[in-house]
C-alpha positions as YAML, in Angstrom:
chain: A
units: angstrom
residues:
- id: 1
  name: UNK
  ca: [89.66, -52.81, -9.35]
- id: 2
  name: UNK
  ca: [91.34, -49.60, -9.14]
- id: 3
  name: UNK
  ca: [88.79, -46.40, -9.82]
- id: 4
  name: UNK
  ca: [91.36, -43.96, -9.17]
- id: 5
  name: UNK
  ca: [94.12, -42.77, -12.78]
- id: 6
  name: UNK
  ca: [96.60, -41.31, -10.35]
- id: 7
  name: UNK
  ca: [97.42, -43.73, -7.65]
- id: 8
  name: UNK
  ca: [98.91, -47.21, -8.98]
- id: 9
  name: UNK
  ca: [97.70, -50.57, -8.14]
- id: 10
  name: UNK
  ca: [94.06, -51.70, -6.78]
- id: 11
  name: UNK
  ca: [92.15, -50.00, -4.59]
- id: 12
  name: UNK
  ca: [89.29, -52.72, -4.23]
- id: 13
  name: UNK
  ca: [90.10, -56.26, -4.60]
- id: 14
  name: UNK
  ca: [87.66, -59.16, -3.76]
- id: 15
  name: UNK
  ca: [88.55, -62.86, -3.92]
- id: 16
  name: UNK
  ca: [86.27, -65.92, -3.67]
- id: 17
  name: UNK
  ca: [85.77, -68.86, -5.20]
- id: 18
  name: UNK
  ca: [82.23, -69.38, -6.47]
- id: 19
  name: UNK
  ca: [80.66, -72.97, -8.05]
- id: 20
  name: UNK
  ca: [77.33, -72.05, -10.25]
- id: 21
  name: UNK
  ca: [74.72, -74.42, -11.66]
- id: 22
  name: UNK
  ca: [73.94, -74.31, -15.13]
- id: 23
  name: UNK
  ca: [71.59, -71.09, -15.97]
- id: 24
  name: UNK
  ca: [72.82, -69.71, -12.50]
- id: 25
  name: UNK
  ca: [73.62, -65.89, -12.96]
- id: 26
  name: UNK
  ca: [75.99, -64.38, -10.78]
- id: 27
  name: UNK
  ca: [76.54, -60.55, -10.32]
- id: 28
  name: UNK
  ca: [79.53, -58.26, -9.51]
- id: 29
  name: UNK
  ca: [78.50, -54.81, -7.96]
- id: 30
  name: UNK
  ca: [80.41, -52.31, -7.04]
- id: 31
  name: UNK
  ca: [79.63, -49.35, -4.39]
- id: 32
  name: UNK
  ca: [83.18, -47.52, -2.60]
- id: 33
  name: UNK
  ca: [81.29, -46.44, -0.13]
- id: 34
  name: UNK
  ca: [80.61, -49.79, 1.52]
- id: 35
  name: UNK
  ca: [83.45, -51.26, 0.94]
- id: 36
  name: UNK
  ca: [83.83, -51.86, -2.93]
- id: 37
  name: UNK
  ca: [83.12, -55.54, -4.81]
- id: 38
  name: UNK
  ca: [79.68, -57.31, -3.97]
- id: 39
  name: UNK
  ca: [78.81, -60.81, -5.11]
- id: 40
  name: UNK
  ca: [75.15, -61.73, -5.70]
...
């Protein structure tokens, strides 16, 4: 993710691999100030 127009590339990037169960929600937050992509 990159929150910033002037700089080039991504400034927050977060990799896993993640297996849900049908009707399983996943979600993606995202707060800069603790260190960018969250999982839940």
């Amino acid at each position: 993710m990159n929150d910033n127009l002037v700089k080039p590339g991504f400034n927050f990037v977060k990799e896993d691999q993640v297996t849900l169960k049908p009707g399983q929600v996943m979600v993606i937050d995202f707060n800069p100030d603790k260190g960018g992509l969250f999982f839940k």
